[in-house]
C-alpha positions, -999 to 999 in steps of 0.1 A, spaced: 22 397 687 34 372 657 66 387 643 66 375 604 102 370 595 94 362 559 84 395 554 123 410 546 154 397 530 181 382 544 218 394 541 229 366 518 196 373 496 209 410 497 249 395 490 231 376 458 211 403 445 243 423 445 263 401 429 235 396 400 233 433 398 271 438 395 270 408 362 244 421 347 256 461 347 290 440 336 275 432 305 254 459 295 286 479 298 305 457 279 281 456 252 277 494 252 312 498 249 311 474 219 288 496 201 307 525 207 342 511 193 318 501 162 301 535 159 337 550 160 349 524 133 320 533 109 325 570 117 358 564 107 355 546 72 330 569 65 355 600 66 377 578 51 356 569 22 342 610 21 380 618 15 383 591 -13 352 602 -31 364 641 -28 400 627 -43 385 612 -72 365 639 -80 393 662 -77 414 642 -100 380 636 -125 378 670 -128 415 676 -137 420 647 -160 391 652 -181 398 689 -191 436 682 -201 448 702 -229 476 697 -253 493 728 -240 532 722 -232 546 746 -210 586 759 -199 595 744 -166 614 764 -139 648 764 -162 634 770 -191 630 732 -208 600 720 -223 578 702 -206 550 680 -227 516 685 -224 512 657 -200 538 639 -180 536 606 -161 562 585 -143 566 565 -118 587 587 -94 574 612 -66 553 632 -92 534 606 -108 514 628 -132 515 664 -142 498 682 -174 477 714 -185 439 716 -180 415 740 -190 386 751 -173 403 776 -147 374 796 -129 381 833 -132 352 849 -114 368 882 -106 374 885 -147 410 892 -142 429 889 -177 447 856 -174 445 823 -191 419 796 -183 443 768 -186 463 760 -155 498 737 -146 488 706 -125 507 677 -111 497 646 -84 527 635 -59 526 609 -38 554 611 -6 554 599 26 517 580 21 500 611 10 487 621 -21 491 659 -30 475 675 -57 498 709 -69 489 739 -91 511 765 -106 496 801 -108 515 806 -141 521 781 -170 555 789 -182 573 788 -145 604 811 -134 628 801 -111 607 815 -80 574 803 -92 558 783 -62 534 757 -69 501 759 -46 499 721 -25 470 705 -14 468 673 11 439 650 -13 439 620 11 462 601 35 470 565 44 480 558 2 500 525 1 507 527 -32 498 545 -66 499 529 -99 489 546 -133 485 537 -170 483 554 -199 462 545 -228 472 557 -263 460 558 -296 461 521 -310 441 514 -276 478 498 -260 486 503 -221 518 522 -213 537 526 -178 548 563 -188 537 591 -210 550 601 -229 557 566 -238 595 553 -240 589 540 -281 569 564 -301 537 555 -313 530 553 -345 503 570 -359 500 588 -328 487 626 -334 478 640 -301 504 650 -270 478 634 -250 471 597 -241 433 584 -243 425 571 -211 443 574 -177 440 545 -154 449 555 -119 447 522 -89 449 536 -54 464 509 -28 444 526 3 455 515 41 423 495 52 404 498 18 425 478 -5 432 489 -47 408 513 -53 411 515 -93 397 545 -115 395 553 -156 393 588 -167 384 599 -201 409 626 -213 391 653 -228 388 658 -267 387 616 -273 356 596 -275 
């Protein structure tokens, strides 16, 4: 009987085989790895850029229904209808539109302010417009990872200004309220991200 010893491998075709099994596994896992760190990535800027989109939204809605309502602050000053620095708070004022769906007898124009601290951007409301001493505003996390905020203000002859109200008075200028309001977010991994809002009442 002829024994055909073709017919099987050998141990070093088996040792090879192995070995070309092992690379090959080596790379598909490598590459599926790589297309899980960029799924994750994507995920990623796409919560980030959800959260930016639900900011500036927020901050639309706020902006464009300010009112020329001045208010008393916790110690009894007056406060203008809209305030903007560059410090912590960068921008408070009153708005209108405050939903009321339980009809209970208050005013439809509410205290709101944007603070920046610590790489977050807050967004604060007061339940009240002329504060006491224990009045608590409400504070809500917008969006981390903020670099930096800058804001302008654009009054009635159509000039920029760093505050508001501005430091020299304008002349000619009617309205507690500035035109325009330029806000430039400096977001960790998305760069300035800038914004113009219409304030309500100007065309």
């Amino acid at each position: 009987m002829k024994i055909n010893r073709n017919s099987g491998f050998t141990l070093l075709e088996l040792l090879v085989a192995v070995l070309v099994f092992a690379f090959i596994s080596a790379l598909a896992s490598g590459g599926f790895n790589a297309v899980l760190s960029t799924a994750s990535r994507s995920e990623e800027q796409m919560t980030r850029l959800a959260e930016l989109q639900k900011a500036m939204v927020i901050m639309a809605r706020d902006i464009e229904q300010a009112v020329e309502r001045s208010i008393r602050d916790e110690f009894g000053g007056r406060l203008p209808p809209l305030v903007g620095s560059q410090s912590t708070t960068l921008l408070e004022f009153s708005r209108t539109g405050l939903r009321n769906p339980s009809k209970v007898a208050r005013s439809h124009i509410q205290r709101v302010a944007y603070r920046h601290e610590d790489g977050v951007l807050y967004r604060l409301s007061w339940p009240v417009l002329d504060r006491a001493q224990d009045t608590e505003a409400n504070e809500y996390q917008l969006i981390e990872g903020i670099n930096e905020v800058e804001i302008r203000y654009l009054d009635e002859n159509r000039d920029w200004q760093g505050q508001w109200p501005p430091l020299v008075a304008v002349p000619g200028a009617t309205n507690g309220l500035p035109k325009a309001i330029e806000i430039i977010l400096d977001i960790e991994g998305l760069g300035e991200v800038p914004r113009l809002y219409r304030v309500r009442g100007f065309e």
